[in-house]
N, C-alpha and C positions, 0 to 999 in steps of 0.2 A: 657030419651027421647033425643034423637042425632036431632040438626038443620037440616031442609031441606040441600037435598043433589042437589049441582049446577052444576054439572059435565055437565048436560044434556044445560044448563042452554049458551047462545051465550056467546062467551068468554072464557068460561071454558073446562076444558078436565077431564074426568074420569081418576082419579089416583086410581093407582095399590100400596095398602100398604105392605110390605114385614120386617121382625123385622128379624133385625141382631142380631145375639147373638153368645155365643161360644158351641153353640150345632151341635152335629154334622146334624144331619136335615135341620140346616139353609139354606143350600147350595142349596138344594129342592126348597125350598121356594121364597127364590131369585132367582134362575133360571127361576122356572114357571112363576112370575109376572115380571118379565123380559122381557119373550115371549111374555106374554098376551098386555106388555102393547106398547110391538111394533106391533105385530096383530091386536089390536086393534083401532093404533093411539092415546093411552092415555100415562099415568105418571107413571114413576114407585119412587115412594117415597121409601128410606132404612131409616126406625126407627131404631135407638141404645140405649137403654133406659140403664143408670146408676145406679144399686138398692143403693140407699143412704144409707140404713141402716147399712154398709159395714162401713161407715166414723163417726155413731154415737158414738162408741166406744173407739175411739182413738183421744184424744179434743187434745194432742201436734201435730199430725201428720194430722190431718181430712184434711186440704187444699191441703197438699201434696200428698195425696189418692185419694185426690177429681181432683186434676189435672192430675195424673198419669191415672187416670180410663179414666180422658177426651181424654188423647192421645190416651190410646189405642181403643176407641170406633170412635176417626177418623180416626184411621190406617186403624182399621177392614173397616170400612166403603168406603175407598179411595180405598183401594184394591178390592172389589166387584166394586166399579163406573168405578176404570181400565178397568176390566176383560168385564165388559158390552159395557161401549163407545169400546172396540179392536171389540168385538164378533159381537154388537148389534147396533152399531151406534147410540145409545139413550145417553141423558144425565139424570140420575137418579137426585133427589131433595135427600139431605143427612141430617139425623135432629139425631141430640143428643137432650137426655133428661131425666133428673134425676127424681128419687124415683120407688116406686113401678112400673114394668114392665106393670100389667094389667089397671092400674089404669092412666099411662101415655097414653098405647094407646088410651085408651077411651077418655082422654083429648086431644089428637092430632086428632084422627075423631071429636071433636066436633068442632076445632076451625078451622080445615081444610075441608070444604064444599065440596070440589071437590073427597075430600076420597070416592071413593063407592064399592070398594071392598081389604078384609083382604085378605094376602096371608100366609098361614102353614102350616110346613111340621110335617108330621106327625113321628116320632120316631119308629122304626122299632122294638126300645128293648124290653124285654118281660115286663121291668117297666111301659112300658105302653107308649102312644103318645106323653108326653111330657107337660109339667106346662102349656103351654100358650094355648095349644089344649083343658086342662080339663078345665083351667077356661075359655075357650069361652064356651065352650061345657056344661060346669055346669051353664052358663048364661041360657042355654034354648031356650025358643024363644025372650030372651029380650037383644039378641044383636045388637047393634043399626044398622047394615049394614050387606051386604050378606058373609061371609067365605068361603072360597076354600083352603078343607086340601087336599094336595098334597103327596102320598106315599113316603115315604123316600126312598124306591125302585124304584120307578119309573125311566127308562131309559132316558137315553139324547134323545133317538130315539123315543118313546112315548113323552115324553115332545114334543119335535118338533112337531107331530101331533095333539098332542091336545091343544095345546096354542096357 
């Protein structure tokens, strides 16, 4: 069960959560909660999540793996917040955060109140939508806030209309 959500709440603004990753889909994803969250007047929050288990294996080198991942998940990161503050005039909120990918998100909407809507892009490939799509989707109805999967297809020109 995820804490009341305060978006609505005087003070606060409904943020727009969008997961950075090296899929090709992300791009989707971040772009639509981009839109939304300038159309809106809300936040657009970029999660980078680190899968730690990458650094359990290697005890001479783990710190060095572990810092090397960090840079590049604020690269990745700093280049979408570019691309947004040139295009969109918004300042995105930019959050690293290490271990399991599904298991971080759901710990960043808990401690983050103002989260009230996931942004994913859905994978085009015939493998199917994509790990972070099945495991929201294999939650059921017991994901703790509303999801918006965005076609990996989907045009810049459709985006613009519908966000």
């Amino acid at each position: 069960m995820v804490s009341k959500r305060l978006s609505r709440e005087t003070g606060h603004r409904r943020k727009f959560l969008a997961i950075v990753d090296d899929t090709p889909e992300c791009e989707q994803a971040v772009a639509y909660a981009s839109r939304r969250a300038k159309t809106t007047g809300g936040v657009l929050v970029l999660l980078y999540v680190i899968d730690n288990a990458d650094f359990q294996h290697f005890l001479g080198v783990e710190q060095v793996m572990r810092d090397e991942a960090t840079a590049n998940a604020k690269l990745a990161l700093d280049g979408y917040a570019t691309r947004i503050r040139t295009s969109l005039s918004i300042e995105p909120e930019l959050i690293v955060r290490e271990g399991a990918a599904k298991d971080e998100i759901l710990a960043h909407i808990e401690e983050d109140q103002d989260i009230a809507i996931l942004v994913l892009a859905a994978s085009s490939a015939k493998e199917g939508p994509g790990p972070l799509v099945m495991a929201t989707v294999g939650k059921g109805g017991s994901f703790p806030i509303p999801v918006t999967i965005v076609p990996q297809t989907l045009s810049e020109e459709d985006m613009e209309h519908l966000a």
